[in-house]
C-alpha positions, 0 to 999 in steps of 0.5 A: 527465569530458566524457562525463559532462557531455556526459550530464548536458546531454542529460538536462537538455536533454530534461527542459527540452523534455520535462517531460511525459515525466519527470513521468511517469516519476517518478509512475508508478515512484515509485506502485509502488516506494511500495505496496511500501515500504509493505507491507515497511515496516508491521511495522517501523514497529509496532516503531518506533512501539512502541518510541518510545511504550515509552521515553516512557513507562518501559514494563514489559518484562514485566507480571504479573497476579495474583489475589491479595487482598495482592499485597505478598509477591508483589511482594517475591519478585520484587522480589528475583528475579534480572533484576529491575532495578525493580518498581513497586507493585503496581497495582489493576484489574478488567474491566468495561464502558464505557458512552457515547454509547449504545455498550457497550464492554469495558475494564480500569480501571486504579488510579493515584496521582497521583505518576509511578509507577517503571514505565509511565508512560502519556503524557497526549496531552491534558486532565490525568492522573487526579483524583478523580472523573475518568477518562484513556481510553487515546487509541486507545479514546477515538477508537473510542469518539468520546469527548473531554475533558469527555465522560461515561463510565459505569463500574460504574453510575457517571458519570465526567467524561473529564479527559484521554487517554494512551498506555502501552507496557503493553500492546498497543493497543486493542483489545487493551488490556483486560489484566484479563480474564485470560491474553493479549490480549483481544479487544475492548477498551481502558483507562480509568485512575482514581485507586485509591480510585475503581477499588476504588469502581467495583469494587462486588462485582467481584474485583479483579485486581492489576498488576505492572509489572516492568523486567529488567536484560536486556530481551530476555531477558523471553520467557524470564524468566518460565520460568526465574525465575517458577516456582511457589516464587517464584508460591507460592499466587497465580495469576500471569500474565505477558506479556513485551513482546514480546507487545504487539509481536505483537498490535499487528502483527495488524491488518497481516495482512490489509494487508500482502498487499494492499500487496505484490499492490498494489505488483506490479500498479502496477509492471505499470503502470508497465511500461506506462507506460515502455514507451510512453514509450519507444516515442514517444521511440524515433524521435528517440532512434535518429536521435541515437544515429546521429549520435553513431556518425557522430562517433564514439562507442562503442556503450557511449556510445551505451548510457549517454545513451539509458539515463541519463535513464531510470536517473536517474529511475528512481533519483529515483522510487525514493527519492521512493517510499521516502520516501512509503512510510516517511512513509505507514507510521507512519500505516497501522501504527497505525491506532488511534493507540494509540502515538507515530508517527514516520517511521522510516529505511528498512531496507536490505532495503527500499531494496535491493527498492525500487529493484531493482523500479524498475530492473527495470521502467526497464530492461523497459520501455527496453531493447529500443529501446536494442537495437534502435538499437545493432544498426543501422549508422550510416548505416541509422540516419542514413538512417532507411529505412521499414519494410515492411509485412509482407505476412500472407494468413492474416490477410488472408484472415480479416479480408476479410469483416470490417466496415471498422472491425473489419478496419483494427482487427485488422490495426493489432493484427497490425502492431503486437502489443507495443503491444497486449500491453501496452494488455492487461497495464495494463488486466489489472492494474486488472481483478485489482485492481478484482476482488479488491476486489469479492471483498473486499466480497462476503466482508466482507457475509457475514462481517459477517452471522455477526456480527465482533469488533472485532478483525476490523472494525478490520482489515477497514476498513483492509484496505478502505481500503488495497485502495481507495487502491490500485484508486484509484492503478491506475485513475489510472495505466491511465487515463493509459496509456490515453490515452497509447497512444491518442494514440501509436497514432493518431499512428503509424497517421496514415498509414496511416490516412490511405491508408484514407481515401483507399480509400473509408473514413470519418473515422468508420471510422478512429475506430472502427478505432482503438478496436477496436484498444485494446478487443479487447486489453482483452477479452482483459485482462478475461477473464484479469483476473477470474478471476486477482482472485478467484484472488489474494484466495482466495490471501491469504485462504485463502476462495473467494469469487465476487462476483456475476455483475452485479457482475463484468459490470458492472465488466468494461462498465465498464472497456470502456466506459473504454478506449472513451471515452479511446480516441475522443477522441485517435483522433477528433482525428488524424482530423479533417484530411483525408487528402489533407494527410496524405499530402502531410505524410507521404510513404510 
C-alpha cells in the first residue's frame, strides 16, 4: 500500500508541475486509438442503429414484393404459412420519379392509411403522417433532396405539399430505398409515402406493384424462410420477391467500404505519430527520470520499484487516453455510419474486441516509446547515475572526413544526425506518417476527378464524399500531431545541442550557422521521410482501392515543398531562440 501511494503522489507530482507533458500524452494516444475505434466500430454502429430504428418502427423481418393485380390470396397463403407471426395488408407502390428544386430524383411511392398499420410503422421525424393531397419523404431522401416541410414535390405530373419526414426499418436507406423497382436494392433512390387513394391517382398508367410486410416467429431464420417456405405453391401464378432484413443491414454497411480502410490506415499513421510523440517526451524527461531513479536505488529501492514509478504515469495515461479514444470513437460512429440519417443514431458500448485492440495499441506505443529509457537507467549502478557522468563523444574519421568539406551548416548539421540518429529516426517516421497520408489523399482526389468524368451513381457520390471527408479529418489530425512533433523535437534538440553549439560558436561559427545548422538536421530526415512517404501513399491507396492512380508530378513536388518548407519554418524559431545568448554565457552556464 505504501509503494502505491509512494506512486500515486509522484504521478500527481509531475502532472501538477508538468501539465504540458500529459496533455500531450492524453491527446496524441487518445487521436489514434479513436481513428481506430472508429474504423472497428462503423459496422457495429450500422447494426445498432438498424436495429434501434427496427423496434421503433415494428420493422418487417422479411418484406415481399409482388406484381399481382389482387394480392388478397397471396397474402392469406402466407398469412397461414408456417413462421408467420403477423402480416400486415398488403400495401400499394410503384417506382417513378421525384421532381424538386430542379433535380430529378428516382423513388418508390408508397400507399398508406392514416391508421398505424401491423407492421412497419415508419417513425414521423418531423411535420405529420400522410393526409390527402400530402406527402411524408423518408428523411435521409429529404435532406439529399434539400427539401423541408411545406416544400412541393412533383410526382406523376402532380404537385404535392411535404407535410412530414419519417424513418422505416423496411428497407435499406437512401439511397437504397426506392424497393419498387424489382428484386434488390436500387441504386439510386429514396421513398415518399402517400395516402392509398392518392399513389393509385399518381400511378396514372403505371403498374402497380403490391408490398407485404411480413413478421416471423424466429427472426433470425428470415434468410432461410423464403427458401424453405416461399416456394412456388405458396407464390402460385404471382411473381413474388422477397428480402430478409438481413439485407438492409447490408446495404446500409456499403457506404463503409471505402471509410473504413481509411480509419484503420488512419488509426496506424496517427499511432507512428504518437510514437513520436512518447518517444520525445521520453526523452526530455529522461535526465530527471534517471537522477531519481538513482536516489531511490541509493535508499534502497528494487529494480522493479524503480520500473513501476518510471513506467506508472506513462501507463496511467496511456490508459486514460485509451478510454477517452474509445469513447470518442464510439460517440463519432453512429454519425459516420449513417451518413444519410436514414436511422436512429445513438451511441452503442463498445464491443470487447474493440477495447481489448484500442488499449493494446495504445500500450504498444507507451511502451515503444518509453521503455528503452527505463532500460537504460535500470542497467546503471547506483552511483554511475547519482553521478550523472558526461557522455563522450564518439570520435567517427569517416564521417569526419566526409563532412570536412562541407559548408558550416550542412557540416554541424550532419554530425548532429550522426551523434544523434534515433531522434532523426523518428523526426522521419512522423513526418513519413503525414507524407503517406497527404499522399493518398491527393491519390484519392486524382481518382475521384476521373471517375466523376465517366459519370458516378449516387451510391458512389455519397460514399466518395465521406470517404473524403474521413481522409480529411485524418490528414488534418496527422499534420496537427507532426506540427507538434516538430516543433517539439526542435526545441528538445536545440536544447540538447546548446552546448555544443555553443563550442562552435566560439570556433568562429555565426549564430546564423548554428540556426541553419540545426534546420538541416530536422530537414535531411524529412527528405528521407518524402522519398519514402510518397510512393508508400500511392502504393496504400491502389492497395484498398484495387486501382493504380498516380497524382500529378506538380502536386506531389508541390506537397513534398510544402511539407520541407513546414519542417523549415517550425524548426527555425526554437533553433533561432537557443541561439540568441552569446556563447561565452553558455559555456559558463554549462561546463563540458
Amino acid at each position: 500500500m505504501g509503494r502505491l501511494l509512494l506512486l500515486w503522489r509522484l504521478i500527481a507530482r509531475d502532472m501538477r508541475r508538468r501539465p504540458g507533458e500529459a496533455v500531450m500524452l492524453l491527446v496524441t494516444v487518445a487521436a489514434a486509438t479513436a481513428s481506430l475505434t472508429l474504423g472497428m466500430a462503423t459496422d457495429n454502429a450500422v447494426a445498432d442503429g438498424y436495429m434501434k430504428t427496427r423496434e421503433a418502427t415494428a420493422g418487417p423481418d422479411v418484406r415481399a414484393i409482388t406484381t399481382a393485380t389482387d394480392p388478397s390470396a397471396l397474402a392469406q397463403r402466407i398469412a397461414d404459412a408456417p413462421g408467420v407471426d403477423t402480416l400486415a395488408d398488403p400495401v400499394p407502390g410503384f417506382s417513378t420519379t421525384v421532381r424538386v428544386n430542379g433535380q430529378t430524383e428516382n423513388t418508390a411511392v408508397e400507399g398508406r392509411e392514416r391508421t398505424a398499420s401491423a407492421v412497419d410503422r415508419p417513425l414521423v421525424t418531423s411535420g405529420t403522417w400522410v393526409r390527402s393531397g400530402g406527402a411524408v419523404i423518408e428523411r435521409g431522401f429529404a435532406r439529399a433532396l434539400g427539401v423541408r416541410v411545406g416544400d412541393r414535390v412533383t410526382i406523376g405530373g402532380r404537385r404535392y405539399p411535404v407535410v412530414g419526414t419519417a424513418i422505416s426499418a423496411a428497407s435499406a436507406v437512401y439511397p437504397w430505398g426506392n424497393w419498387a423497382s424489382g428484386p434488390g436494392p436500387s441504386d439510386g433512390g429514396g421513398r415518399i409515402w402517400l395516402t392509398t387513394e392518392d399513389t393509385r391517382t399518381a400511378a396514372g398508367d403505371a403498374p402497380l406493384l403490391h408490398l407485404l410486410n411480413i413478421k416471423l416467429s424466429d427472426p433470425d431464420r428470415a434468410r432461410n424462410w423464403a427458401k424453405t417456405v416461399l416456394t412456388d405453391d405458396l407464390r402460385g401464378q404471382n411473381w413474388v420477391n422477397t428480402q430478409p432484413w438481413q439485407n438492409f443491414v447490408d446495404g446500409d454497411t456499403r457506404l463503409l467500404r471505402g471509410t473504413r480502410p481509411t480509419l484503420v490506415v488512419g488509426g496506424g499513421l496517427l499511432a507512428a505519430a504518437s510514437l513520436v510523440t512518447l518517444a520525445s517526451l521520453a526523452a526530455v524527461r529522461a535526465p530527471r527520470d534517471h537522477r531519481r531513479a538513482g536516489l531511490f536505488k541509493a535508499v534502497g529501492a528494487t529494480h522493479r520499484t524503480v520500473a513501476a514509478m518510471l513506467l506508472a504515469q506513462h501507463l496511467l495515461l496511456t490508459v486514460v487516453a485509451a478510454v477517452v479514444g474509445v469513447t470518442v470513437g464510439c460517440l463519432t460512429a453512429p454519425a459516420l455510419a449513417d451518413p444519410s440519417a436514414g436511422l436512429l443514431n445513438t451511441a452503442g458500448r463498445p464491443t470487447t474486441g474493440i477495447v481489448t485492440a484500442a488499449t493494446v495499441l495504445a500500450l504498444l506505443v507507451a511502451l515503444a516509446g518509453t521503455l528503452g529509457p527505463v532500460l537504460r537507467t535500470l542497467r546503471s549502478t547506483t552511483v554511475a547515475t547519482l553521478a550523472d557522468p558526461a557522455h563522450p563523444t564518439v570520435y567517427r574519421p569517416r564521417l569526419a572526413a566526409m563532412t570536412a568539406y562541407m559548408p558550416t551548416p550542412l557540416l554541424i548539421g550532419v554530425r548532429l544526425i550522426a551523434r544523434r540518429p534515433g531522434r532523426a529516426a523518428l523526426s522521419a517516421l512522423g513526418t513519413a506518417a503525414t507524407t503517406v497520408m497527404v499522399t493518398a489523399l491527393l491519390t484519392f482526389q486524382v481518382w475521384l476527378e476521373a471517375d466523376t468524368a465517366q459519370g458516378m451513381s449516387t451510391v458512389e457520390e455519397i460514399r466518395n464524399a465521406m470517404t473524403g471527408q474521413v481522409m480529411l479529418g485524418v490528414t488534418v489530425a496527422l499534420v496537427a500531431l507532426s506540427v507538434l512533433n516538430t516543433v517539439f523535437l526542435s526545441w528538445s534538440a536545440a536544447v540538447q545541442a546548446r552546448h555544443t553549439l555553443a563550442v562552435t560558436r566560439a570556433l568562429g561559427a555565426t549564430p546564423g550557422q548554428a540556426t541553419a545548422a540545426l534546420c538541416i538536421a530536422q530537414l535531411l530526415p524529412a527528405v528521407g521521410a518524402i522519398a519514402v512517404g510518397i510512393p508508400l501513399g500511392i502504393g496504400l491507396f491502389a492497395l484498398f482501392s484495387a486501382v493504380v492512380v498516380t497524382p500529378p508530378g506538380s502536386w506531389l513536388a508541390a506537397a513534398a515543398a510544402a511539407v520541407l518548407l513546414a519542417v523549415a519554418a517550425l524548426t527555425a524559431l526554437p533553433a533561432w531562440l537557443h541561439t540568441r545568448s552569446p556563447a561565452g554565457r553558455v559555456l559558463d552556464a554549462e561546463p563540458a
